[in-house]
N, C-alpha and C positions, 0 to 999 in steps of 0.2 A: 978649713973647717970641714970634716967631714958629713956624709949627708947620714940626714935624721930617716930612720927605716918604720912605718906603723907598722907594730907588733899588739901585743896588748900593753905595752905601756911605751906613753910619748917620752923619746929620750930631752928635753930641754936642758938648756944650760942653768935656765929659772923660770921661776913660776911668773906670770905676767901678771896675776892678781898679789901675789903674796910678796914676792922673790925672792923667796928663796930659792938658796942653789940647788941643785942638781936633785930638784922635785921629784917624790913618785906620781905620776902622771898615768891610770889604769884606765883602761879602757871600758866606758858604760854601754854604749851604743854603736853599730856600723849601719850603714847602708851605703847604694849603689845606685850610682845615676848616669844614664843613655842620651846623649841628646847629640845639638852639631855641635857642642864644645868640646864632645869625645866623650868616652868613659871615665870616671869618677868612683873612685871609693871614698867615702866620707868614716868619719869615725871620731866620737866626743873621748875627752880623757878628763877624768876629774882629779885634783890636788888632793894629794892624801894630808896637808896640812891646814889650808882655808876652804879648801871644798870649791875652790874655781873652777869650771870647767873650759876645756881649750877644745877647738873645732880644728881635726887637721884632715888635707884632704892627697890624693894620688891621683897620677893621673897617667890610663892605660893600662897596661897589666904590671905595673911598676908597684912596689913597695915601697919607694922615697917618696915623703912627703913631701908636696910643691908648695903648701900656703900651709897654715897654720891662723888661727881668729882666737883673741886676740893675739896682734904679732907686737914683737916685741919693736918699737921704735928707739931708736938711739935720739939721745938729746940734742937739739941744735946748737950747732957748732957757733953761733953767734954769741950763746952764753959765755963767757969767763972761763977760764980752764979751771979756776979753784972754783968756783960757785958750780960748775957742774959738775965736777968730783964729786961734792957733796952732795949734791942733787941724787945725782945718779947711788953716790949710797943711802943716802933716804931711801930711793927705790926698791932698791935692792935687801933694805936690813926692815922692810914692812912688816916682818914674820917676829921682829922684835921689835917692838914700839917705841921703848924708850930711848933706843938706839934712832930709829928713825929718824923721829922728832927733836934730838940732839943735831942730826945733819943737815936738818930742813931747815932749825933757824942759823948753822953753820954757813948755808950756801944764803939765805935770804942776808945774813950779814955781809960774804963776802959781795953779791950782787951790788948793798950799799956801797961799802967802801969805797970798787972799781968805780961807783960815781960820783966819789971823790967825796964823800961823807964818812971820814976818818977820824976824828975827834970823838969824843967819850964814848960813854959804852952804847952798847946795841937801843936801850932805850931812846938815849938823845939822839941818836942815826936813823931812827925811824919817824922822829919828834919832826928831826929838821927836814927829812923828805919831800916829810908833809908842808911843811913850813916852805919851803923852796918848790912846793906843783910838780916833784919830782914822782909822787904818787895820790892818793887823793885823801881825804882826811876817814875814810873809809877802810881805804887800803890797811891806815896805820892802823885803826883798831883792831882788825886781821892780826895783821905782824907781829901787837904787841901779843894777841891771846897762843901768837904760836911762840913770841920769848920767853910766857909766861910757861906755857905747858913746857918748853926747852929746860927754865930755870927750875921747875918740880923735879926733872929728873936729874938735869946735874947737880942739884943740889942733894937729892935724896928725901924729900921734902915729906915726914913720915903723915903728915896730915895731908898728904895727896893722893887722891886713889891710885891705882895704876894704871897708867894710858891702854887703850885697848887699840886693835890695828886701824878700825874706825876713824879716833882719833890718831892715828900716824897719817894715814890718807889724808884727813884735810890738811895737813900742815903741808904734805906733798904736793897738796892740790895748787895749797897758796903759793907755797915758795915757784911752782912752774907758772902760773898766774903772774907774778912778778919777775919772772926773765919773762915772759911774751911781750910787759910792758916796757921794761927798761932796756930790754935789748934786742928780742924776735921782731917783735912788730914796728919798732924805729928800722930797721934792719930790711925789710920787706920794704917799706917807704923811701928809703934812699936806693932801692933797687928799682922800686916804681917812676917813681923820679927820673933814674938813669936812664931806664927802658922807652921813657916818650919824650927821649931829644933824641933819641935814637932816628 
């Protein structure tokens, strides 16, 4: 990958608030900072499509950006390979809502499934979750409002407003919320485990 150069606009692959791809990213603000960390150019860039602004900085008399705020995190690999496909295009398709929240309860589905909750459809997979402590009877209410906003849009549902990114975000929110539960943080626990018979 080549390296990212601050000009007046930050080159990203995407937008970290929005993601979309290959953002215009224009430069608001720079300044300059001295200290023992060395020299420092800073400089904001704001999304010309949700108005995010990204913090990236340099370091010395260099032009390559070293950090960038927010940075992009990749998903953890503890997730599913399908559930985080999907995940990650929920992420990524933020800038289109209906699409997002199509992916969010794609990958909240497949998360079920890998737990071996494969019988009927997505409703009774989040029924029995809950039924089996698999998530908590909370959780399901969640799940069901992100099948429900999923079912508006696959369906086309014309008495349904149209989702706004607001609404894509939370669904995003939930479905990462449920791999932390089902798979990140079981996952971090059998590592903890590991580490004190160590």
């Amino acid at each position: 990958m080549s390296a990212l150069i601050m000009t007046n606009t930050l080159p990203l692959s995407r937008c970290p608030y929005c993601g979309i791809a290959k953002p215009l990213l224009t430069a608001q603000w720079n300044g300059e900072t001295n200290a023992s960390g060395g020299h420092r150019r800073w400089a904001t860039f704001a999304c010309s499509v949700c108005g995010g602004v990204v913090l990236a900085t340099t370091k010395g008399g260099s032009a390559e950006v070293t950090a960038s705020y927010p940075g992009s995190q990749p998903l953890d690999t503890n997730i599913p390979d399908r559930a985080r496909t999907f995940l990650k295009q929920a992420q990524e398709t933020l800038a289109q809502p209906s699409a997002s929240i199509v992916m969010s309860a794609s990958s909240i589905d497949a998360m079920l499934k890998k737990r071996g909750l494969t019988e009927g459809s997505l409703y009774v997979r989040i029924d029995q979750a809950a039924t089996d402590h698999i998530i908590t009877t909370d959780m399901a209410k969640w799940a069901h409002q992100v099948r429900l906003d999923a079912n508006d849009q696959r369906h086309a549902d014309e008495g349904a407003p149209l989702p706004t990114t607001e609404d894509a975000a939370r669904c995003v929110v939930f479905a990462q919320a449920l791999a932390d539960v089902l798979f990140i943080l079981p996952a971090r626990v059998t590592r903890g485990i590991e580490e004190t018979k160590k």
